[in-house]
N, C-alpha and C positions, 0 to 999 in steps of 0.2 A: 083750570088749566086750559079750558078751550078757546079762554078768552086772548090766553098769552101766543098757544099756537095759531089764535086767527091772526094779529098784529103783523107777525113772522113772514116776510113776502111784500107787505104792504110800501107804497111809495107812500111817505110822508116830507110835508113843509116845516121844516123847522127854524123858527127866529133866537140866531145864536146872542145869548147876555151873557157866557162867560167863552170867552174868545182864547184860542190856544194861547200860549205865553202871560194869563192875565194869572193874578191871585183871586182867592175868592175875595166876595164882596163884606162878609162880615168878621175871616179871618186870616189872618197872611203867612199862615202855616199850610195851607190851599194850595196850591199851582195846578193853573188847568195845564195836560201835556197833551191834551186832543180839547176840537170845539166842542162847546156842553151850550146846551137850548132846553126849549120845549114846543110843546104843539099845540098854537092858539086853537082853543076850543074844544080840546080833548081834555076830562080832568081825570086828575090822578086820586090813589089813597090818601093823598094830603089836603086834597079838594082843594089841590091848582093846579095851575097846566102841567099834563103832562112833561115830563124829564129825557132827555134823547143826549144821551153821547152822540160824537161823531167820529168814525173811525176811519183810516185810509186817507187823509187830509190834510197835510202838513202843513197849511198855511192859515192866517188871521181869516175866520169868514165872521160874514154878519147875517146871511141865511144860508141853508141848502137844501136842497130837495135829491133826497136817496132812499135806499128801503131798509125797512127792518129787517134786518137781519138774527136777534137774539132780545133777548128780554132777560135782565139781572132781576132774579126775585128777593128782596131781601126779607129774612126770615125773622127778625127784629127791628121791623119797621114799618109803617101802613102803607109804602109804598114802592112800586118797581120800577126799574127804570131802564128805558128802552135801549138799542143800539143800531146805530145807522151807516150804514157806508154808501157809496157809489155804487149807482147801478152795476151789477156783474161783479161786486166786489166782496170778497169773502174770508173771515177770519176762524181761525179755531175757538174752541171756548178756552184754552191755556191764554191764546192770546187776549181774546178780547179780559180776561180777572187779569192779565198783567198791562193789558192799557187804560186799564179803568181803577186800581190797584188805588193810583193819588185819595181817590175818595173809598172807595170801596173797601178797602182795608180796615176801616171802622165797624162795617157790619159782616153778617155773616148771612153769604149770599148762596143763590144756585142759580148758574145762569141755563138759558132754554134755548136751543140756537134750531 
């Protein structure tokens, strides 16, 4: 847990590959409704780049640089995945399980904000 509370604060780069408005890449029951990336050089439980939503952003990006804000644990899966907004920008945790919900509704999570 220390590792998830030190993230929390952190300014990260993230290179977005599924762009708001896309489907995912292997099925098209997917739609991303915020940007999804990850953090070259950071690996995750699945031993690849870290995983970063993007919250607060309503348009197509292909990078951004914001902070962590909250961290999705999932509890049926080797891996968690982070969440980032705009500097000074801040979500509840109600909010962030209903903007993450498109995917996250498969597992069963606890997020850490």
């Amino acid at each position: 847990m220390d590792e998830v509370h030190s993230i929390i604060g952190q300014t990260v780069d993230v290179l977005v590959d599924r762009p708001l408005g896309t489907y995912h890449p292997r099925t098209d029951t997917i739609f991303y409704t915020v940007n999804y990336g990850y953090v070259e050089g950071v690996i995750a439980g699945d031993g690849s780049f870290q995983d970063v939503y993007i919250l607060g952003v309503d348009e197509h990006l292909d990078t951004f640089r914001g902070t962590v804000i909250a961290v999705i644990h999932r509890l049926d899966d080797v891996e968690d995945k982070w969440v980032a907004a705009p500097d000074g920008m801040a979500f509840t945790k109600e909010e962030i399980i209903e903007q993450t919900r498109f995917v996250e509704q498969f597992f069963e999570i606890e997020v850490y904000c």
